[in-house]
VEXNUTI-188679 format. One line per 4 residues: number of its first residue (from 1); their letters; for each residue x, y, z of C-alpha. Coordinates in nm, 4 decimals. Layout:
NUM> a> X:Y:Z | ...
END
This chain:
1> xxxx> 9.0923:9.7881:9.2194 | 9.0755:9.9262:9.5515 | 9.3600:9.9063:9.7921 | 9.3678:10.0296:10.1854
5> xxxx> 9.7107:10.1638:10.2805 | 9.8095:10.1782:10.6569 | 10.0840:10.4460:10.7017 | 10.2524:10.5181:11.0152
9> xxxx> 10.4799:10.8463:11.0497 | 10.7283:10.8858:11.3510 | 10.9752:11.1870:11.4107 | 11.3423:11.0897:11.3567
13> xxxx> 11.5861:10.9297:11.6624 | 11.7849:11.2303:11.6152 | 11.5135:11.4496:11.7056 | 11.3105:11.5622:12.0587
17> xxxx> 10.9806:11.4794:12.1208 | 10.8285:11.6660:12.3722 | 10.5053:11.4858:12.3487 | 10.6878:11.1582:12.4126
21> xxxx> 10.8943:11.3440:12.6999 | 10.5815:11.4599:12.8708 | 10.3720:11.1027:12.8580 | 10.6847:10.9264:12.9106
25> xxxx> 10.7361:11.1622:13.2506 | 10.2940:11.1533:13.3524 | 10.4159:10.7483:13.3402 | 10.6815:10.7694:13.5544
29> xxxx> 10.4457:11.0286:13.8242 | 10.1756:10.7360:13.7960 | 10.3805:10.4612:13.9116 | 10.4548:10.2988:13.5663
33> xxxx> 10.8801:10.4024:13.5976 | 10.9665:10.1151:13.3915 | 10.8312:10.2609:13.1097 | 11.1109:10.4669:12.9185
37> xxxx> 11.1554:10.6185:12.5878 | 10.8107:10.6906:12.4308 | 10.7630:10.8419:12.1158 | 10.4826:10.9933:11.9820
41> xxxx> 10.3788:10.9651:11.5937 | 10.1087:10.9501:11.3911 | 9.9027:10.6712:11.1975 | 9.7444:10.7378:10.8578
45> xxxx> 9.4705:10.4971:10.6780 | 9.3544:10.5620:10.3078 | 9.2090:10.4175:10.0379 | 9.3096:10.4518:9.6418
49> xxxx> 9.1742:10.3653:9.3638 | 9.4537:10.1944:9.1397 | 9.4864:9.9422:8.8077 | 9.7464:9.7396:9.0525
53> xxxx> 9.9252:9.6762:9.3839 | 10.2392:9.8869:9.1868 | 10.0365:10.1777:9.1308 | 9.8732:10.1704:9.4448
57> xxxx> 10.2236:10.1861:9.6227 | 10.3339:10.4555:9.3868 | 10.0655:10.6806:9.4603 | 10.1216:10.6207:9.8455
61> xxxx> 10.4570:10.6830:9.8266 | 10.3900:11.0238:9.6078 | 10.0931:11.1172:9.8934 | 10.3649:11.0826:10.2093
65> xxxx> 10.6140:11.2840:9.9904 | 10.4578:11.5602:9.8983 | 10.1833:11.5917:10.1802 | 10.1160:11.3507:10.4725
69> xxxx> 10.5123:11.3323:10.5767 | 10.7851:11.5956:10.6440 | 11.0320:11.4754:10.5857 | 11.3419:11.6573:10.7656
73> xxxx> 11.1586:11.5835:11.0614 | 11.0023:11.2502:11.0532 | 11.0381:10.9076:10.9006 | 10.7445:10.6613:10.7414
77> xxxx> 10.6371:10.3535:10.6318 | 10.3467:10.1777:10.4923 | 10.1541:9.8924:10.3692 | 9.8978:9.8396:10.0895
81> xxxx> 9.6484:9.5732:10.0885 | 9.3815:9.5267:9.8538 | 9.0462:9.5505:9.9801 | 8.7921:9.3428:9.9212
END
């Protein structure tokens, strides 16, 4: 089966993001002030070949861990849908 995952990666409250800081500051300069507290992440979209939904979300979760996430800096989560 085949099975499109839809990750999205953000860095941790705890840490600074200057690329939030800066867009969240160009807002403020271009008249948008009640805008506050952006953060910028990332958004991942994959496809995997698996025997079920299980194994599809295994192999996911392996993928973020040991490549598409780091993890002292930023926090993830996904969804897998089968695709059709």
């Amino acid at each position: 089966m085949k099975f499109k995952a839809e990750i999205d990666v953000m860095p941790h409250d705890a840490l600074l993001d200057p690329q939030g800081k800066a867009v969240t500051n160009t807002l403020k300069t271009i008249g948008l002030s009640t805008i506050d507290g952006v953060r910028i992440g990332k958004h991942i979209r994959l496809f995997v070949e698996a025997s079920s939904e299980q194994e599809a979300l295994d192999l996911v979760e392996e993928a973020c861990k040991k490549m598409l996430v780091n993890q002292i800096m930023e926090a993830y989560h996904f969804n897998v849908s089968v695709v059709n």
